[in-house]
C-alpha positions as CSV (number, residue, x, y, z in Angstrom):
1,X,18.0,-49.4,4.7
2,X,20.1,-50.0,1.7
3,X,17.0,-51.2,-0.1
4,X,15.3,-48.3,0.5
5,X,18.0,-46.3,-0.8
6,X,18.3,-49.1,-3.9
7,X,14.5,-48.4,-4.8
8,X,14.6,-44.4,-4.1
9,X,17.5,-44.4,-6.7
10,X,15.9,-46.6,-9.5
11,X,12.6,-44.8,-9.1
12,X,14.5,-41.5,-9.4
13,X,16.5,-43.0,-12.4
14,X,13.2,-44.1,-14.1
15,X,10.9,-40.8,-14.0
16,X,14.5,-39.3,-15.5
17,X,14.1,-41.3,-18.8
18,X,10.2,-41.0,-18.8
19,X,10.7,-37.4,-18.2
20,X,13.4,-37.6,-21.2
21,X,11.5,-39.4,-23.2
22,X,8.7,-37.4,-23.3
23,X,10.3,-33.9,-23.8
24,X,12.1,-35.6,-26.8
25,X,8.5,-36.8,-28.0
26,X,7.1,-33.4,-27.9
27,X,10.1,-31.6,-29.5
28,X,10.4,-34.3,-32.4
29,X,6.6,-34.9,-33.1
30,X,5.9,-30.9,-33.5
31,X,7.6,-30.7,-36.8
32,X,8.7,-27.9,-35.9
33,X,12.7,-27.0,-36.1
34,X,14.9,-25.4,-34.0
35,X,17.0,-22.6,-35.5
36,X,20.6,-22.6,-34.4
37,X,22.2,-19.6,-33.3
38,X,24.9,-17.6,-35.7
39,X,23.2,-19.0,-39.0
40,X,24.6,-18.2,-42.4
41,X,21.6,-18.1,-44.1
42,X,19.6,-16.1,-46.6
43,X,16.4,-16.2,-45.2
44,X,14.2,-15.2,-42.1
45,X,16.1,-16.0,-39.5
46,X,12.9,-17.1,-37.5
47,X,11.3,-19.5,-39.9
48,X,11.3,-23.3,-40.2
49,X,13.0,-25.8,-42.7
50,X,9.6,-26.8,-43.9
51,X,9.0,-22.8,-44.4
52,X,11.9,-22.2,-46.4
53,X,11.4,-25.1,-48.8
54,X,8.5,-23.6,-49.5
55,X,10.5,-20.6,-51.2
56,X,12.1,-22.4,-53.6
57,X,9.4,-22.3,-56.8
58,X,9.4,-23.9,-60.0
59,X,9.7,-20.3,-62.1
60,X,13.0,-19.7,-63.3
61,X,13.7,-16.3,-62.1
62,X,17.4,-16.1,-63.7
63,X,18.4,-18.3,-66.7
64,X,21.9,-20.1,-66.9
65,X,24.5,-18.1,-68.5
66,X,26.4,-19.4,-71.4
67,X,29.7,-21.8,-70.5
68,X,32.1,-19.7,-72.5
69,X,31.6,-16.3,-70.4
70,X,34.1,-17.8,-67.9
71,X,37.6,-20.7,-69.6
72,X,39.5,-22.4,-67.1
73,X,42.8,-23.3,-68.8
74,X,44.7,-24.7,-66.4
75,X,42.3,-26.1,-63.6
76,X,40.3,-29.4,-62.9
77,X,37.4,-27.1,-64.1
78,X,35.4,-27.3,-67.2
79,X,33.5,-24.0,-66.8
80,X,32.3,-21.1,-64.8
81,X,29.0,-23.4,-63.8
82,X,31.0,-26.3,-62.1
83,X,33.7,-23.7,-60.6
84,X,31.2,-22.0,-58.8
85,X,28.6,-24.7,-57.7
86,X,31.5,-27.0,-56.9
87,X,32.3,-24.1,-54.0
88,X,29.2,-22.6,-53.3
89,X,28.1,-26.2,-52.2
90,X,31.3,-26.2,-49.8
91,X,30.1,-23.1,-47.9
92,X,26.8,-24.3,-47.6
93,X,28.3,-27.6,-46.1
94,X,31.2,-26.1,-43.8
95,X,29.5,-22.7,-42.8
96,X,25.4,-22.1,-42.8
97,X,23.3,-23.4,-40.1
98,X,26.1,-22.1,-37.6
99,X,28.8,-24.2,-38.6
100,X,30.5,-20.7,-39.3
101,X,32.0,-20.8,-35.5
102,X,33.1,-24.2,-35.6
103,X,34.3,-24.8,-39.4
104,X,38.0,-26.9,-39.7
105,X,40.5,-23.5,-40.4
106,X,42.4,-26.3,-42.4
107,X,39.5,-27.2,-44.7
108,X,38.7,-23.0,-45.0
109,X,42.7,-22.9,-45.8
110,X,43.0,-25.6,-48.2
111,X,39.7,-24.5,-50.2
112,X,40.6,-20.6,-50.5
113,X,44.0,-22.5,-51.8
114,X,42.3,-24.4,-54.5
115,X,40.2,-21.3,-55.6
116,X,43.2,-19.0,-56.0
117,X,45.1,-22.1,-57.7
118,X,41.6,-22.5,-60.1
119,X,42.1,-18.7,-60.9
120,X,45.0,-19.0,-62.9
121,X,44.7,-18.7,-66.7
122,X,41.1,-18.1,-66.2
123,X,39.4,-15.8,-69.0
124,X,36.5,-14.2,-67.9
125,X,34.1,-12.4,-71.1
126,X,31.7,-10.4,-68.6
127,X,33.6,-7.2,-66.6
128,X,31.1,-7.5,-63.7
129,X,31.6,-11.3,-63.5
130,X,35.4,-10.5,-63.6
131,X,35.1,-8.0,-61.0
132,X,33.6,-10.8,-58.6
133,X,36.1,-12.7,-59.4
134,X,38.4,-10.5,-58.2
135,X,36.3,-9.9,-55.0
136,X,36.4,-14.1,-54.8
137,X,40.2,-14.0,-54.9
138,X,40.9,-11.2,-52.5
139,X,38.9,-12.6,-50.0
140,X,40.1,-16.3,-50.7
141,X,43.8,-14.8,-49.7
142,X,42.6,-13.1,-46.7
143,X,41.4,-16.7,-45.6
144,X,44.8,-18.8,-46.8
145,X,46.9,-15.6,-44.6
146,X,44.4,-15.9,-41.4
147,X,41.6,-17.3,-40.0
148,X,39.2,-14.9,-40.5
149,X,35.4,-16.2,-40.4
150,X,34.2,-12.7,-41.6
151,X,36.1,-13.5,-44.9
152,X,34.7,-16.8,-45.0
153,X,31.3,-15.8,-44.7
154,X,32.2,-13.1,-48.0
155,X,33.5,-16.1,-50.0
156,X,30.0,-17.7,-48.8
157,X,27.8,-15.3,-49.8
158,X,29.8,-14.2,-53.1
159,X,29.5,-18.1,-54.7
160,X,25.8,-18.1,-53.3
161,X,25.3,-14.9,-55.4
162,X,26.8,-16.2,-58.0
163,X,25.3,-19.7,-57.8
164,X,22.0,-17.9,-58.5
165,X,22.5,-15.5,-61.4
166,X,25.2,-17.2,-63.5
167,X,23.3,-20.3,-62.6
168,X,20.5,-19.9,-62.9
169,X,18.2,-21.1,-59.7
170,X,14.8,-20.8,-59.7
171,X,14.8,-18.2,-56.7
172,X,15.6,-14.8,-56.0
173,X,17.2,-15.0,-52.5
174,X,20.4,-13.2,-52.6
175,X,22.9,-11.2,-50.2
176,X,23.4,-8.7,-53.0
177,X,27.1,-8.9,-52.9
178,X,28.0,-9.4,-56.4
179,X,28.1,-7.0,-59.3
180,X,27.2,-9.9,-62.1
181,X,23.5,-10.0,-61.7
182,X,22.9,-12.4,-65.1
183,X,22.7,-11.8,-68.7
């Protein structure tokens, strides 16, 4: 009887890992890619990694502002160009893809900490671009005083603005949440 029982559970155990394997076959041989829910993200919300690769083209659509619009005098930054990639690529990291929900508060804290810190003695030569700026260091204190992931997404979306126009990427895909839209 208890090799009956022995064989009933090993079978059982088996068709589980064939059954396993063969879902995972299916999911991973489609190409396809499964959205996660709450994504930060620009585009349609329904389409594919491979799909949005396919929006990035090789036309420039804004051109790189000049370095000396935006000084950093007392900071680890050179210029306007590192300063905001450096953070924009943070976000991306910490927050899209639905990493909003789970992101470190610490790391958020710490971050908005640096970007306040990077603020001082800047000198900013555009008024739009310094009015961002502002909106980047408002938000950055509502994140240091709480843990607020609506704030987080703001800082998110401002440096991916940013990111594009002062820049310069070679797509158009913006939140529209800046009032520097390039030169």
């Amino acid at each position: 009887m208890k090799h009956k029982k022995w064989i009933l559970l090993s079978s059982i155990i088996c068709l589980f890992f064939v059954l396993a394997g063969w879902v995972s076959w299916t999911l991973f041989s489609s190409g396809k890619s499964a959205e996660p829910m709450n994504s930060d993200t620009t585009s349609n919300p329904g389409t594919t990694i491979e799909e949005k690769s396919e929006d990035f083209s090789e036309e420039v659509v804004n051109e790189p502002t000049k370095e000396d619009i935006v000084v950093f005098s007392a900071s680890e930054f050179e210029n306007g160009h590192d300063f905001i990639e450096e953070f924009h690529d943070f976000y991306n990291t910490t927050l899209c893809w639905g990493r909003v929900v789970t992101a470190d508060y610490k790391d958020q804290q710490e971050t908005a900490l640096s970007i306040v810190e990077a603020f001082k003695g800047v000198k900013i030569q555009d008024k739009r671009l310094s009015e961002d700026f502002i909106s980047i260091e408002n938000t950055a204190k509502q994140v240091i005083e709480s843990d607020d992931r609506d704030a987080m997404i703001k800082l998110h979306r401002l440096f991916h603005d940013l990111d594009i126009y002062f820049n310069g990427y070679s797509k158009d895909d913006t939140f529209g949440v800046t009032e520097y839209k390039g030169a």
